[in-house]
C-alpha positions in Angstrom: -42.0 51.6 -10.1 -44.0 49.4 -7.7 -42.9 48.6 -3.9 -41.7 45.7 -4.8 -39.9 46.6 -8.1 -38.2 50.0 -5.5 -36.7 46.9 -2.9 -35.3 45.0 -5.2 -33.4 48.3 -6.8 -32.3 49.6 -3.7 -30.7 45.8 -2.7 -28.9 45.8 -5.8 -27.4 49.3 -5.7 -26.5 48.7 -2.1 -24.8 45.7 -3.1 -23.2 47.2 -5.7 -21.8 50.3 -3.4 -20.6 47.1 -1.1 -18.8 45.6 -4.0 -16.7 48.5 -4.4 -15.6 48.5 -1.1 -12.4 46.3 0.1 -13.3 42.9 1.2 -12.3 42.5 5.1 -12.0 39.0 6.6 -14.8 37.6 8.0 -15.7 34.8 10.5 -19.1 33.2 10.0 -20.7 31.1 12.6 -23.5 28.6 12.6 -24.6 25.6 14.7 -23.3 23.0 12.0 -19.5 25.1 10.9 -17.2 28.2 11.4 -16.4 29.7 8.2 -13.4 32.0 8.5 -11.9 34.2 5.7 -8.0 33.1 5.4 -4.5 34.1 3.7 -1.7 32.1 3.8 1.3 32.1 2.0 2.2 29.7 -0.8 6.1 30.5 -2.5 6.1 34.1 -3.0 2.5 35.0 -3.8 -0.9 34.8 -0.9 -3.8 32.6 -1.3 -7.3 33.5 -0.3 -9.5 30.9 1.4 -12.0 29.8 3.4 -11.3 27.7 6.7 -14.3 25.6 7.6 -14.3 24.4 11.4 -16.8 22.0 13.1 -18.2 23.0 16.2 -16.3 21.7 19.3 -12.3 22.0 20.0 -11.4 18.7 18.0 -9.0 17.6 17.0 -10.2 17.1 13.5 -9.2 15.5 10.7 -8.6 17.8 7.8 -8.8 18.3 4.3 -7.7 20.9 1.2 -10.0 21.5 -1.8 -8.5 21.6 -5.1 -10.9 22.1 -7.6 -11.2 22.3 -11.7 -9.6 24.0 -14.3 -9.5 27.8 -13.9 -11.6 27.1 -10.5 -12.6 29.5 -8.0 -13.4 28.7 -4.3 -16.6 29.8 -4.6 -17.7 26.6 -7.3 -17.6 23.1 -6.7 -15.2 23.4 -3.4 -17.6 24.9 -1.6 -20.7 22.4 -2.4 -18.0 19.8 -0.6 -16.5 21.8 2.1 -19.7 22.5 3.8 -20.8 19.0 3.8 -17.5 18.1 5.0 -16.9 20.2 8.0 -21.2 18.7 8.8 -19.8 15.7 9.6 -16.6 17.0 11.6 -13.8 17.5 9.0 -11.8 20.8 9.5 -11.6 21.8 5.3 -9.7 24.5 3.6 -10.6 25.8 0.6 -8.8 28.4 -1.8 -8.0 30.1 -4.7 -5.2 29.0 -6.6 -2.4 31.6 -7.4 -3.1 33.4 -10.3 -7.3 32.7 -10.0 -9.6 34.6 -8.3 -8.5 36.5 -4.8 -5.0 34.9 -4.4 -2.3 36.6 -6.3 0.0 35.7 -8.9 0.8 36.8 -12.2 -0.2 36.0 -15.0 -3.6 36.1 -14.6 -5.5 33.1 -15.2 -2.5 30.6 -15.9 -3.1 27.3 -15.5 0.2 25.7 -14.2 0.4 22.3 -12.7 3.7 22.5 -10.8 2.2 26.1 -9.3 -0.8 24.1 -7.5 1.0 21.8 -6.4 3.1 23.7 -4.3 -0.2 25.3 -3.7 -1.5 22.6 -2.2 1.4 22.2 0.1 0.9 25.5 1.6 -2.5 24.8 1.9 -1.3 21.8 4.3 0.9 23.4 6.2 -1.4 26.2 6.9 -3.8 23.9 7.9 -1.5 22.0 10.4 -0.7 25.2 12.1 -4.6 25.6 13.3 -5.7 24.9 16.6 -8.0 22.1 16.5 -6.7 20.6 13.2 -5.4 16.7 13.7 -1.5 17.1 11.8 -1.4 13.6 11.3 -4.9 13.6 9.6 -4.1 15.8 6.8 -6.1 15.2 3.4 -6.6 16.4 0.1 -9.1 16.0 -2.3 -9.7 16.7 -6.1 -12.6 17.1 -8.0 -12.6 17.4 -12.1 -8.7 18.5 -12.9 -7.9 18.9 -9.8 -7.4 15.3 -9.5 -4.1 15.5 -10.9 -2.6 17.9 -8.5 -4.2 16.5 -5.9 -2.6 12.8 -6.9 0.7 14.6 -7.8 0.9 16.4 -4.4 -0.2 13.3 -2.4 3.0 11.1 -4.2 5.0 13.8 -3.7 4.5 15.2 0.3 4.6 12.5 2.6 2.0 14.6 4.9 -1.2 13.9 2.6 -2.5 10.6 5.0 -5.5 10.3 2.3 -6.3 11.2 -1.1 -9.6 11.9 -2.3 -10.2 12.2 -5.8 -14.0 13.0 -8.1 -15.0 12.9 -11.1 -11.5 12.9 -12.6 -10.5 14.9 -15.6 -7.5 12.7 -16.0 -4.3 14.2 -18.1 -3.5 11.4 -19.8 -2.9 10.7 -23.8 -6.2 8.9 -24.0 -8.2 12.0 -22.5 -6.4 14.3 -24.5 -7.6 12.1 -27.9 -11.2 11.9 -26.0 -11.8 15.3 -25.8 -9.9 16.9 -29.2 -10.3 13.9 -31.3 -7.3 13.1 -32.7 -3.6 13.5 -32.5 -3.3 16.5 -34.9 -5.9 18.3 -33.0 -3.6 17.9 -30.4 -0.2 18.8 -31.8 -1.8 21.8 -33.1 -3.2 22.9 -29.8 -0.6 22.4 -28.2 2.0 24.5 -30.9 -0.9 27.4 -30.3 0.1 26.9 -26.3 3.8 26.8 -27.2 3.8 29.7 -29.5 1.9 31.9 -26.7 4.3 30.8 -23.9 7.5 31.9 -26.1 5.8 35.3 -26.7 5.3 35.6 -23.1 8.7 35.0 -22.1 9.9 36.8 -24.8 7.9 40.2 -24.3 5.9 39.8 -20.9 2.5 39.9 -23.7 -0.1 37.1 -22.5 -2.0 35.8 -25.3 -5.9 34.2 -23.9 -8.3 32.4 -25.1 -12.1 31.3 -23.6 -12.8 28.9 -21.6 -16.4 27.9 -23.0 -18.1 29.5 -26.4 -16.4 29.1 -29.1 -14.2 26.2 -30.9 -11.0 28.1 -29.8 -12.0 28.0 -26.5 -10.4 25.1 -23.9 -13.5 23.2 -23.8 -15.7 23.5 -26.8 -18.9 20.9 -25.8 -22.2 23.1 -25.9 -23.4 21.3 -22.4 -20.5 22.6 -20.5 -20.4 25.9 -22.1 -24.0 26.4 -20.8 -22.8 25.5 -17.2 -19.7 28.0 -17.0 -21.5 30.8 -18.5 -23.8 32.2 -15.3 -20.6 32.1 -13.6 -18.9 35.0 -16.0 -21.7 37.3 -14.8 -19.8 40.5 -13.8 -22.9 42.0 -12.1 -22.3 43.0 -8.0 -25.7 40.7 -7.1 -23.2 37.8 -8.1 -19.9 38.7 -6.5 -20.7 35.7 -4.0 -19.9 33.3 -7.1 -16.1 34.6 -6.4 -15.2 36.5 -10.1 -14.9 33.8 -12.3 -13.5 34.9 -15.5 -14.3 33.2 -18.5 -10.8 33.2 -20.0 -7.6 31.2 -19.5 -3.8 31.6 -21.0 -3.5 30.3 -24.3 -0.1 28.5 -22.8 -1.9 26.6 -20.0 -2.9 24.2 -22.9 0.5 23.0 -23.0 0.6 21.8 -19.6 -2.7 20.5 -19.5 -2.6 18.7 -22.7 0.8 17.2 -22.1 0.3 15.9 -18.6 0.8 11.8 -17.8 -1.0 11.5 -14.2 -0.8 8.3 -15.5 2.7 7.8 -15.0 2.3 9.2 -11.5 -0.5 7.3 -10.3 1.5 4.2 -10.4 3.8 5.8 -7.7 0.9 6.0 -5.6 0.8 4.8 -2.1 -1.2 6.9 0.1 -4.8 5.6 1.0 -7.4 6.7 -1.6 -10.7 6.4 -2.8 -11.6 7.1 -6.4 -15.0 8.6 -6.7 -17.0 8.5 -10.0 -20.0 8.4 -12.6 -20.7 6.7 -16.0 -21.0 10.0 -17.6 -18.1 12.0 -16.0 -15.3 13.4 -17.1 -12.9 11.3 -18.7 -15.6 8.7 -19.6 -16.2 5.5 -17.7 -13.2 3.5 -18.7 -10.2 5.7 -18.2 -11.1 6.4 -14.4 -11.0 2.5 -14.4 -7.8 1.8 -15.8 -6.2 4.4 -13.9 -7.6 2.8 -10.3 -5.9 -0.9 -11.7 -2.6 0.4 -11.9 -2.3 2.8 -8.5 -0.1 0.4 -6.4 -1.9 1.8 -3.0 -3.1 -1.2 -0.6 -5.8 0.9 0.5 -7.6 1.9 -2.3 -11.4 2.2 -3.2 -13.6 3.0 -6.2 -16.9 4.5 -5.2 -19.1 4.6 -8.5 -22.7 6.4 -8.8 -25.0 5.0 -11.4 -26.0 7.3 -14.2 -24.0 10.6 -12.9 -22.9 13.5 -15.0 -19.9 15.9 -14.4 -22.1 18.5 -13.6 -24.6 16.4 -11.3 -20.8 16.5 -9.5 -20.2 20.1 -9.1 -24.1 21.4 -8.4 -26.4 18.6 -7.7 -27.0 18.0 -3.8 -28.1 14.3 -4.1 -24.7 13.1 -6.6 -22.8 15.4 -3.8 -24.5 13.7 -0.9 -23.9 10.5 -2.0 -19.9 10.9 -2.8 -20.0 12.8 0.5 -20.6 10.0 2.5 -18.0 7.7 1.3 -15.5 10.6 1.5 -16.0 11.8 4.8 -15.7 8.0 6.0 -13.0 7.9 4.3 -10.7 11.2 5.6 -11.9 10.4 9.0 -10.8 6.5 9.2 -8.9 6.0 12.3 -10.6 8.8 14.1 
């Protein structure tokens, strides 16, 4: 084994001897952001976070992340939260209960009504900072988390603007879009029902995968290939936050059977819709949603030609919705 070849193997055991070790909370500083390692209290279970701060002593407007199905910090949140607190937001991202390093059982159940209340906890943790503006609170979705994000901002007068990107909108007409017809989605969603009476019969969770294989909750080929890096288990990745390729089989029954459509025509608070001809939900939906929210301040912000993933990974999509958003959050500064 050559010098090189020795480095590289000593880096990865020592990482893997620092995996193993209990993580302690950490406050990283640079000249553009604080980045402070966080728990907070949401109902009876702790979230895990990250708590970006801008230099200076504000105060700032601020903003939670809630991200994609079965998300972790770590993914898309992060891309935004740095770029947000670079141009003087104050940004809390976290794990959902359940995901990841917040608590919660069981694991990896997706439940709307759970991140929600989330969310909520996320703002009042965030109001309790010094330097954080309370009367500048917002949230902002990306993918699925759209829907929580929308639900929470119609439902908790705090949220003062909604940001929401490259929606996966729960709505009938995304649920035929993405399983094809109405039987493939009665039967998935008997599969979810089935699983969520064994559960509350026995306490036994029944799972399937998230990408790989046509049981799994999203069967194209080009997502598949996205998600799959992140289900590396090695310790060199344990910065990617533990991302499990699996889900509950019952979270299919609230993600299939969820109307934001109903809800968004209850919204009021100030948003701006951001999104790509070939993101989620196709270009249409996203469309027809924006014509029926009710909100006098509202904006659609659409880039040419961009993908769902060009959303979660790619700097220049990211740069370019981030400059629209931050504007946004930070009107009336």
């Amino acid at each position: 084994m050559d010098v090189t070849r020795r480095m590289f193997a000593g880096l990865i055991t020592g990482s893997a001897v620092a995996a193993s070790l209990p993580a302690a909370a950490q406050t990283t500083a640079s000249p553009m952001y604080e980045v402070r390692d966080v728990t907070f209290p949401s109902g009876a279970e702790t979230l895990a976070g990250k708590l970006f701060m801008p230099p200076g002593e504000g105060p700032f407007p601020a903003v939670a992340v809630v991200g994609p199905v079965a998300f972790v910090k770590e993914q898309s949140p992060v891309q935004y939260a740095t770029r947000l607190a670079r141009q003087g937001l104050a940004v809390l991202i976290f794990d959902p209960r359940y995901h990841g390093a917040s608590s919660g059982e069981p694991r990896r159940f997706e439940s709307g009504e759970a991140k929600i209340e989330d969310i909520g906890a996320a703002l009042t943790f965030l109001s309790a900072q010094d330097g954080v503006a309370q009367d500048k609170l917002g949230v902002l979705g990306i993918c699925q988390g759209v829907n929580w994000a929308i639900e929470a901002a119609v439902r908790d007068r705090r949220v003062s603007a909604l940001g929401i990107v490259a929606g996966h909108y729960l709505t009938p007409a995304t649920a035929t879009l993405y399983l094809g017809d109405d039987q493939a989605i009665a039967a998935r969603m008997e599969r979810a029902a089935e699983a969520r009476a064994v559960y509350e019969k026995s306490g036994e969770v029944h799972y399937i995968p998230i990408i790989g294989s046509d049981e799994a909750l999203l069967t194209a080929e080009l997502i598949a290939q996205w998600y799959a890096p992140w289900d590396n288990r090695a310790p060199w990745f344990a910065y990617r936050g533990g991302w499990e390729n699996r889900i509950t089989a019952m979270s299919e029954e609230v993600i299939w059977g969820w109307k934001i459509n109903e809800t968004v025509t209850r919204l009021q608070t100030p948003v701006l819709m951001v999104h790509g001809d070939k993101a989620a939900s196709g270009p249409m939906i996203p469309r027809q949603l924006f014509d029926t929210i009710p909100a006098a301040d509202k904006a659609l912000y659409w880039i040419k030609g961009a993908n769902q993933l060009q959303f979660y990974e790619d700097p220049l999509v990211i740069d370019a919705a981030l400059a629209p958003l931050a504007a946004h959050f930070k009107k009336g500064q």
